[in-house]
Short mmCIF file of the C-alpha atoms (twelve columns), coordinates in Angstrom:
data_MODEL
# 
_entry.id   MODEL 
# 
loop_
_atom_site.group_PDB 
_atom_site.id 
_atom_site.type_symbol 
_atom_site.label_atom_id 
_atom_site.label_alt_id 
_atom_site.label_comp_id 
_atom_site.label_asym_id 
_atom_site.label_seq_id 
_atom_site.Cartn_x 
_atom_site.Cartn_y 
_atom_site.Cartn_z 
_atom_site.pdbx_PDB_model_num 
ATOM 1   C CA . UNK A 1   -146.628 6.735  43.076  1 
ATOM 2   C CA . UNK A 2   -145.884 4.532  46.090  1 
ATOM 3   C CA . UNK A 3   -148.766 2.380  47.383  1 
ATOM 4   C CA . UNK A 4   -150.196 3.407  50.385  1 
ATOM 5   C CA . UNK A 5   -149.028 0.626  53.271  1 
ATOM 6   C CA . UNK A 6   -151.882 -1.293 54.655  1 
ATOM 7   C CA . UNK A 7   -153.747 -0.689 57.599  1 
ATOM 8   C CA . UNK A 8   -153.321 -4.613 59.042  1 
ATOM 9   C CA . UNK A 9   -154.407 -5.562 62.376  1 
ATOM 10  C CA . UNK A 10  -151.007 -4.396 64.210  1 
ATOM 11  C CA . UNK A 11  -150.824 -1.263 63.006  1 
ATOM 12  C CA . UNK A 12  -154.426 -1.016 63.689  1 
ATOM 13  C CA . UNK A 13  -153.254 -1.543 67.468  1 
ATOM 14  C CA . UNK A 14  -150.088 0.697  67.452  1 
ATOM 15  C CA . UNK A 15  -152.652 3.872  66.404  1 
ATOM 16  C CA . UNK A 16  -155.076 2.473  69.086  1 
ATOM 17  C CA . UNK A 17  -152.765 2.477  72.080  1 
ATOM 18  C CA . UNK A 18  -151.463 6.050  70.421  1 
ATOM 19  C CA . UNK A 19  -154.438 7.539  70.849  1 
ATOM 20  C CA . UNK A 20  -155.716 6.229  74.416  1 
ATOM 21  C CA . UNK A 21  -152.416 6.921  75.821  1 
ATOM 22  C CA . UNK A 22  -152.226 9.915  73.898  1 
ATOM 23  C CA . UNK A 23  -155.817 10.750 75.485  1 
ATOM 24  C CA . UNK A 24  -154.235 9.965  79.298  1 
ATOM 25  C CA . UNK A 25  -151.234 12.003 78.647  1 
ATOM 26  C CA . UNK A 26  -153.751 15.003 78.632  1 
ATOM 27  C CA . UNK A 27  -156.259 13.831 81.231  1 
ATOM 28  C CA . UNK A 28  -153.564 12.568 83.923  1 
ATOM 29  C CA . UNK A 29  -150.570 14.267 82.964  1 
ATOM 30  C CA . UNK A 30  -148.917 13.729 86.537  1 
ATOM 31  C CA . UNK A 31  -148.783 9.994  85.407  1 
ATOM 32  C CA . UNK A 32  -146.140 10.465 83.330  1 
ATOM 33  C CA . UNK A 33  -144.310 13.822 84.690  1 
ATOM 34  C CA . UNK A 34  -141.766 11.607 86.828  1 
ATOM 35  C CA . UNK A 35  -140.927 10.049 83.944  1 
ATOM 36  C CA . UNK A 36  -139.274 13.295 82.415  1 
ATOM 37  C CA . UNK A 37  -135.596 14.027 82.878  1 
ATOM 38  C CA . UNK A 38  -134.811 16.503 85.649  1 
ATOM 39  C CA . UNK A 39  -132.678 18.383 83.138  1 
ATOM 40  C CA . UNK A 40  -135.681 19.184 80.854  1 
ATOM 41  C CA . UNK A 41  -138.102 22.442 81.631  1 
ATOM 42  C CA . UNK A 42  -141.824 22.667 81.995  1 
ATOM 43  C CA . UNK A 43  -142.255 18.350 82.854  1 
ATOM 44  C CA . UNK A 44  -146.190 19.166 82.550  1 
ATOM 45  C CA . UNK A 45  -146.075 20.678 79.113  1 
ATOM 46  C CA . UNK A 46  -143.605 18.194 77.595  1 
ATOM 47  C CA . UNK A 47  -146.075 15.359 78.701  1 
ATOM 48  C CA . UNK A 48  -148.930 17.501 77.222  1 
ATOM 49  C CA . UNK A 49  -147.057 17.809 73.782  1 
ATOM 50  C CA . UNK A 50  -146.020 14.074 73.773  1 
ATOM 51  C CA . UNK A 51  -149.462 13.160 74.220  1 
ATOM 52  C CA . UNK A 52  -150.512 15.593 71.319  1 
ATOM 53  C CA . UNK A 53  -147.812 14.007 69.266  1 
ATOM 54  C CA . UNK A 54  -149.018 10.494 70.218  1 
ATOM 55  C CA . UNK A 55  -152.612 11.708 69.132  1 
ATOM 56  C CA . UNK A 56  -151.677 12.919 66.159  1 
ATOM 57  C CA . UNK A 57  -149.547 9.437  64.874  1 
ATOM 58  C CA . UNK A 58  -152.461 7.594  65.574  1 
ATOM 59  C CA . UNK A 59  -154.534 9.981  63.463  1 
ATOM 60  C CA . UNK A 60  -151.674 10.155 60.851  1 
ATOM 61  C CA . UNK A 61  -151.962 6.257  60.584  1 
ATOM 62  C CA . UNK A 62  -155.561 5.683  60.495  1 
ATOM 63  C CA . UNK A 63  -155.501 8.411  57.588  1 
ATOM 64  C CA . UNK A 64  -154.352 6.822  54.256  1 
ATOM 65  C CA . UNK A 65  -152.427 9.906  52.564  1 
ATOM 66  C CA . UNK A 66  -150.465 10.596 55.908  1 
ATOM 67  C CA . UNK A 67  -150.092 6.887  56.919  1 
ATOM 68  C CA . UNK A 68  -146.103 6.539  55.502  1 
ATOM 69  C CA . UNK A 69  -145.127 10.082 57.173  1 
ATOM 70  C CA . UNK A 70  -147.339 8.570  60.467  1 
ATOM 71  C CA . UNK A 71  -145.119 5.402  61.060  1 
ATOM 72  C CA . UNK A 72  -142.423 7.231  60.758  1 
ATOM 73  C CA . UNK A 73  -143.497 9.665  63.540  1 
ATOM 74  C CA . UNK A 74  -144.526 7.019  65.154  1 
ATOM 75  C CA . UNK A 75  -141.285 5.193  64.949  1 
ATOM 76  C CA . UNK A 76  -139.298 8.090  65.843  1 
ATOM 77  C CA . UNK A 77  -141.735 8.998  69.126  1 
ATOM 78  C CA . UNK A 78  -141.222 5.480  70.073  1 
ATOM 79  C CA . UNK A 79  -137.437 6.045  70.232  1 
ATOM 80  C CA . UNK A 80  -137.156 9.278  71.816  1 
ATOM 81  C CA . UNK A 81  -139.508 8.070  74.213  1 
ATOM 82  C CA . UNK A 82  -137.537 4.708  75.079  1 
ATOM 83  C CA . UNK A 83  -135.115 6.850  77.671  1 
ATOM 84  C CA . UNK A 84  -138.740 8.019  79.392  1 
ATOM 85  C CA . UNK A 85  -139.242 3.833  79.992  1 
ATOM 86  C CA . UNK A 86  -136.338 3.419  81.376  1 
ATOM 87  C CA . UNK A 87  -136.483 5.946  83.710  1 
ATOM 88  C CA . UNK A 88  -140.146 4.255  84.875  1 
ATOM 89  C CA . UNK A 89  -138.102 1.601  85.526  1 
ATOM 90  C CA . UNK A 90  -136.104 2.715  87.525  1 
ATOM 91  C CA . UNK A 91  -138.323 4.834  89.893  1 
ATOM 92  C CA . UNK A 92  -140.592 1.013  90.022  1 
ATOM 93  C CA . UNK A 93  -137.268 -0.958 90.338  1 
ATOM 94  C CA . UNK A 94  -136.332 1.691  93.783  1 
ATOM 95  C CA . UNK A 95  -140.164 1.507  94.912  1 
ATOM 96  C CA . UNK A 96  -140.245 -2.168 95.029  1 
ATOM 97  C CA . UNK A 97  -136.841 -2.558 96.925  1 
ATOM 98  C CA . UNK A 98  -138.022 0.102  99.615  1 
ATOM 99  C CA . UNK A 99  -141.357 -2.112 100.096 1 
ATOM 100 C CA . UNK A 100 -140.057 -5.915 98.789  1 
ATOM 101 C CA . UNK A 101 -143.585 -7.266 100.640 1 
ATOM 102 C CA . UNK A 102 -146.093 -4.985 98.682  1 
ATOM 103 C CA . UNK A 103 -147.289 -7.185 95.532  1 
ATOM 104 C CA . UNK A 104 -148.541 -3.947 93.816  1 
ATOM 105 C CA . UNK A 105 -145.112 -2.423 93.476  1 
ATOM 106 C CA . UNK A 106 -143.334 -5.509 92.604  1 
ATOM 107 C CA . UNK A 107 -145.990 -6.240 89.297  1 
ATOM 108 C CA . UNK A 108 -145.681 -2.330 88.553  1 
ATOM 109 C CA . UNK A 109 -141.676 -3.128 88.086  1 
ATOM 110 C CA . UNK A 110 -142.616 -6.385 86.102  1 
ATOM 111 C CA . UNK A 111 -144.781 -4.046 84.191  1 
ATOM 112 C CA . UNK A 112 -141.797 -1.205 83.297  1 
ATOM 113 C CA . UNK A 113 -139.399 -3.929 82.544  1 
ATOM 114 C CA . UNK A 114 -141.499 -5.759 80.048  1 
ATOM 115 C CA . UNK A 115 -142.299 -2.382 78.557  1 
ATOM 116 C CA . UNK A 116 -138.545 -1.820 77.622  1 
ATOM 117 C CA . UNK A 117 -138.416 -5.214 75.145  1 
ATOM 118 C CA . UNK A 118 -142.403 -4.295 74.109  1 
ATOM 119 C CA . UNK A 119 -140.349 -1.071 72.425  1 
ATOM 120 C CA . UNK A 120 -138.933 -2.863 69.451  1 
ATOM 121 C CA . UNK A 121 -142.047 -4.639 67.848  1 
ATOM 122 C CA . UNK A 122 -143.653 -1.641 68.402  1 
ATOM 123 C CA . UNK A 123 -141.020 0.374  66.385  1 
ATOM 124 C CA . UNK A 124 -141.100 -2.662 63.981  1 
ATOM 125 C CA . UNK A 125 -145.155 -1.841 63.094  1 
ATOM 126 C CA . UNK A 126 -144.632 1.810  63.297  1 
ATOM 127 C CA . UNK A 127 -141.659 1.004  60.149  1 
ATOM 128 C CA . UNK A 128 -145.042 -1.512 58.844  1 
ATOM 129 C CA . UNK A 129 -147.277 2.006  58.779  1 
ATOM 130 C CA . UNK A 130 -144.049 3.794  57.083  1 
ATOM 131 C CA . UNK A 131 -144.358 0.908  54.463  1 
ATOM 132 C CA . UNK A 132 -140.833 -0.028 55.312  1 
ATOM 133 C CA . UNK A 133 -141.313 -3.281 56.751  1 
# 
C-alpha cells in the first residue's frame, strides 16, 4: 500500500485557505457571483457548491486516508477555477481604468493579477497532497 503523503507546512496552508475561502464562499456569496460566466445558470448556487467543494478538499487533506484523492480535488478545483481569476481580472483591470486616481481599485487589480501566477504553486502543493510531487 502507498504511503500516505505528508501533511508539510504548504499543504498545511493550501487546506487552510480552502477552508476560509471555502467558509466566505457561503457567508458572502455575492463576492464571488461576478466572477461566474454569464453563460452558466444559478451564479449564487455555483458559488455555494464551489465553496462546499473548497470545504471539503481542505477536509479531504487534513484527513490522512482521503489526503491523495484531496490534492487531487484540490488540484483539479484549482484549474477549473483559474478561468473564474481571470475573469476578476478583468472586471478590476475595467474598474481601475474607469477611476485611474482611486488607489483602492488600482491594488484590487494588482491583487487579481498576482492571483493568476499564485495558481500554479498552488496546483503544485495540491499534486504534494496527491503524493505526486
Amino acid at each position: 500500500m502507498a504511503t500516505v503523503p505528508a501533511l508539510t507546512k504548504d499543504v498545511i496552508g493550501l487546506a487552510s485557505a480552502f477552508l476560509v475561502s471555502g467558509v466566505i464562499h457561503l457567508a458572502r456569496p455575492q463576492v464571488f457571483e461576478p466572477t461566474i460566466p454569464r453563460q452558466l445558470p444559478a451564479p449564487r448556487q455555483l458559488v455555494y457548491v464551489s465553496g462546499l467543494v473548497e470545504i471539503a478538499c481542505a477536509v479531504g487533506i487534513f484527513v490522512p486516508s482521503t489526503r491523495r484523492y484531496a490534492g487531487w480535488a484540490s488540484a483539479a478545483l484549482l484549474l477549473a477555477v483559474w478561468p473564474a481569476n481571470g475573469q476578476m481580472l478583468a472586471t478590476a483591470h475595467v474598474r481601475a481604468q474607469r477611476d485611474p486616481a482611486d488607489t483602492r481599485k488600482q491594488v484590487e487589480r494588482g491583487v487579481m493579477l498576482a492571483r493568476l501566477p499564485l495558481q500554479i504553486p498552488l496546483i503544485r502543493t495540491a499534486l504534494k497532497a496527491a503524493g505526486r510531487v
